[in-house]
N, C-alpha and C positions, 0 to 999 in steps of 0.2 A: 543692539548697538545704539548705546545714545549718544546724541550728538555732542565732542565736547564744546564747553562755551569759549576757552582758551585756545583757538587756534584761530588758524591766517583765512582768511577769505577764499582762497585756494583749495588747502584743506577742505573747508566745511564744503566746497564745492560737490568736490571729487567723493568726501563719505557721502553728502546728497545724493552723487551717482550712482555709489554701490548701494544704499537702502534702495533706490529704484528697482536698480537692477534683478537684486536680491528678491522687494518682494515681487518682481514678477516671476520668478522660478517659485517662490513661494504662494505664489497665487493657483498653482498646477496641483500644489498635492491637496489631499483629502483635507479638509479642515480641520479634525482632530491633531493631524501632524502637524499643518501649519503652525496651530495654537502652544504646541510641545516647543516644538523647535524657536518661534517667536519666543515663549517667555524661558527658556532654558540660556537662551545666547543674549537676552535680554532687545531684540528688535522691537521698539518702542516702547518698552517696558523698564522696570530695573529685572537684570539676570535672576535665577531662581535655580536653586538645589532641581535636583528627582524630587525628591521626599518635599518638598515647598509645591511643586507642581503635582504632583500626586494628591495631596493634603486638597488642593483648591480644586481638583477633579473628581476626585471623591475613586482614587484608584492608587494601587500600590507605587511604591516607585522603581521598580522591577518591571511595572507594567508601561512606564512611563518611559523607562530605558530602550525597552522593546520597540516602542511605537518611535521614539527618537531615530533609533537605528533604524526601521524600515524608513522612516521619512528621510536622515540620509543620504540610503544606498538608493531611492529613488530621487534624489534631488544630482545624484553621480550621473546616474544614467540620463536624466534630463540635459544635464549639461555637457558630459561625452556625445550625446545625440549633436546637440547644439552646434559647440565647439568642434569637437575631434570626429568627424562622421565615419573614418574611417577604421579607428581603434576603438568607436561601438560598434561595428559595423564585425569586425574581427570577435570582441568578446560574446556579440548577439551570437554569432554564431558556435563561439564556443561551448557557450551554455545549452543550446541547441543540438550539441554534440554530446554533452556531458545526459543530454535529455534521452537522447534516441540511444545511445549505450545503457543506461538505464533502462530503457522500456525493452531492452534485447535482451540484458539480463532477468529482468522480472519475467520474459517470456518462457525463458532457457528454465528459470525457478522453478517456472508453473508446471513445466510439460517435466519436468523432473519429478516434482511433487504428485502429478498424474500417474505415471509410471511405476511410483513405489505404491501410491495405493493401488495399481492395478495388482500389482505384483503381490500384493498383502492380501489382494480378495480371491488372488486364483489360488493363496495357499493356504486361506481359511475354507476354497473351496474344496480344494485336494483331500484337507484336513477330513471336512466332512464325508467325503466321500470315504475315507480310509474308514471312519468310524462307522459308517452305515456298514462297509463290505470288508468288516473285518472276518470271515471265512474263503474270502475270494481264492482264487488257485494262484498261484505267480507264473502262470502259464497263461493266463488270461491275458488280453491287451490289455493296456490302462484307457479307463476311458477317455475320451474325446470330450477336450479343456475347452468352454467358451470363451472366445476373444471378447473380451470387453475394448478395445481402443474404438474411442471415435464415438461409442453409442450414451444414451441418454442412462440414469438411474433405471426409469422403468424399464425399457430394454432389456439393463443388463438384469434384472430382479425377473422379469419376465424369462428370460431365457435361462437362465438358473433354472426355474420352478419347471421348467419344462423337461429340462436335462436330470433334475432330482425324478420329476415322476419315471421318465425315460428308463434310467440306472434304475430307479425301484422295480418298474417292468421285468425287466431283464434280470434282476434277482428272484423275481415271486418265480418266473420261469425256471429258472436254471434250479434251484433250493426248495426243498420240502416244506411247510408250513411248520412253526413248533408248538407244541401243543402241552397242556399243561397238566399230568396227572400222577396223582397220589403223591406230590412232592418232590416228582421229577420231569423233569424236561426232556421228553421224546419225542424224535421225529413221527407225523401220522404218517400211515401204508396211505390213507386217500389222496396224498398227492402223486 
């Protein structure tokens, strides 16, 4: 904003007032915004395009746009702070609101996303298990599922391997060994 030379005494008064003004809210933000928003509105300068202030920053003017707009929507809340204590005071906490729903959804997401891989590993563990005791009787119980909720990777990988030797136990037990001769597959009398 430059000062015009053609106006009244009053005038140049009162725009003296508002540069003051102005740059002391512009004395708050980060320098880089300061420098955007100075030469884009031309505060002591002559005004300047994006792409002119990009050019002399050595930065796109998309990027230049960006850093404008957060300088800004901080230069708002500087001055809702300021001014209006009590409709920042309302929006802080809206946002605040907007935050803690958020963090309740992404928690909701997580234990959701927990749940289907539990559920995905107890039925690649089923899987295996049908594949190892594919002779079992359907008179057998079905084995006894590890709960995975709550526990660590090694845990659950730990109590797996325990539960596979376990089920393999109880199969060498229960079934003959097979044995391999003259191109056929016979159960041995030694077990």
């Amino acid at each position: 904003m430059m000062l015009n030379p053609v106006q009244t005494p009053e005038q140049a008064v009162i725009d003296r007032q508002h540069l003051v003004g102005l740059a002391r809210y512009l004395g708050r933000l980060p320098a880089r915004r300061e420098r955007v928003i100075r030469m884009h509105y031309g505060i002591g300068c002559e005004p300047m395009t994006l792409r002119e202030i990009g050019k002399s920053m050595g930065i796109t003017g998309s990027a230049v746009n960006a850093i404008e707009w957060k300088a800004l929507r901080t230069l708002r809340r500087i001055m809702l702070k300021e001014f209006y204590p009590k409709k920042h005071a309302l929006e802080s906490a809206q946002r605040t609101a907007q935050h803690r729903i958020q963090v309740e959804r992404d928690k909701e997401n997580a234990i959701a996303a927990q749940k289907r891989h539990e559920a995905e590993q107890e039925a690649r563990w089923l899987e295996r298990q049908r594949a190892q005791n594919w002779g079992h009787r359907p008179a057998d119980p079905p084995p006894e599922r590890p709960r995975f909720i709550g526990k660590s990777f090694e845990q659950q990988a730990r109590e797996c391997r325990a539960m596979e030797a376990m089920l393999q136990a109880q199969w060498r037990a229960t079934h003959p060994p097979i044995v391999k001769r003259d191109w056929l597959f016979v159960a041995s009398e030694a077990a």
